[in-house]
C-alpha distance (Angstrom), angle and dihedral (degrees) to the residues before:
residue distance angle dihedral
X1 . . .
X2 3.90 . .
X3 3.24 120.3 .
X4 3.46 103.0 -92.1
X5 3.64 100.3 -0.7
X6 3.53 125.4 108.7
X7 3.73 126.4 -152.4
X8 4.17 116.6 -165.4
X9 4.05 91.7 -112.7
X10 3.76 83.6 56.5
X11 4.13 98.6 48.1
X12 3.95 80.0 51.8
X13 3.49 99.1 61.3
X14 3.56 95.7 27.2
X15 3.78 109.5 131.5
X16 4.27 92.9 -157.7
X17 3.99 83.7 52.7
X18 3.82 97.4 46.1
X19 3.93 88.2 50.4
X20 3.48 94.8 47.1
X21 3.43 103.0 46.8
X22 3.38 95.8 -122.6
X23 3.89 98.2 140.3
X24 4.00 107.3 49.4
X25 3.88 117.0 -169.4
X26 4.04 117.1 -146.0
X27 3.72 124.6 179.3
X28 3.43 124.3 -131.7
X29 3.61 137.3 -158.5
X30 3.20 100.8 -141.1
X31 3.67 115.3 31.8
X32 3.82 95.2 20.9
X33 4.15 133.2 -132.0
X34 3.54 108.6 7.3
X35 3.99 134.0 178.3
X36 4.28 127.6 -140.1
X37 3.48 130.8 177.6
X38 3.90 110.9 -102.9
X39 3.84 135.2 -127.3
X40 4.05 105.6 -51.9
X41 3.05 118.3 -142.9
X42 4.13 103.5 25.5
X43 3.78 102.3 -141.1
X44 4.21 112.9 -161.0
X45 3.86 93.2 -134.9
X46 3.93 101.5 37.9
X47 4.11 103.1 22.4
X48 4.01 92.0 173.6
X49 3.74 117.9 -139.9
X50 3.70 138.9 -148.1
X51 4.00 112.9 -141.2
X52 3.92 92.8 177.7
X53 3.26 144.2 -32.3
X54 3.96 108.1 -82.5
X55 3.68 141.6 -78.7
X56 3.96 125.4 -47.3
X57 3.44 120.1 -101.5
X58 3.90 108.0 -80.7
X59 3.75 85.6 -1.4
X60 3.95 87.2 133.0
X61 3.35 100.6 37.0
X62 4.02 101.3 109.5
X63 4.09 92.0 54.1
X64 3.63 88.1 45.3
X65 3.75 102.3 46.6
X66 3.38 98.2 23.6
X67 3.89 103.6 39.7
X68 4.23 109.9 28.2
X69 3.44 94.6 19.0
X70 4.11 91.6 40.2
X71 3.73 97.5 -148.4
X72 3.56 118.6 162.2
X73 4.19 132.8 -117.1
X74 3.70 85.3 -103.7
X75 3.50 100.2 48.4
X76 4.05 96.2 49.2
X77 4.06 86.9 44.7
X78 3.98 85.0 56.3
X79 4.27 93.0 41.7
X80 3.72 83.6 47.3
X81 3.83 95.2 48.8
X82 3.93 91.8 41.1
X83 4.03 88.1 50.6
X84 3.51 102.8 -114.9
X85 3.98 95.2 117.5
């Protein structure tokens, strides 16, 4: 390692990272184990937190469409057949 350079293999194994939770490992069901950088910088009153990664793809799309954009049942089923959701 460079002094002062980084590389990903060496953030990995990094023992500074690994105490700091700076790398935070998720699973996911469809892609499997993955890795994101954690909360930066860890405050003492509000640490932030990650509980997972984000939504699924179209996951929201019902309360979205459906609710604040007010579209009806028919109209997602014919978004959904034309490929838009």
């Amino acid at each position: 390692m460079a002094f002062g350079l980084l590389y990903n293999e060496d953030i990995f194994a990094d023992r500074q990272f690994q105490a700091r939770e700076n790398i935070l490992r998720f699973h996911n069901t469809r892609v499997g184990d993955l890795c994101a950088p954690g909360t930066v910088p860890k405050l003492s009153a509000t640490p932030g937190r990650f509980d997972a990664l984000g939504s699924r793809l179209g996951e929201h799309n019902g309360e979205i469409y459906g609710g604040l954009l007010q579209k009806t049942e028919r109209e997602l089923a014919d978004l959904k057949t034309a490929g838009v959701i």
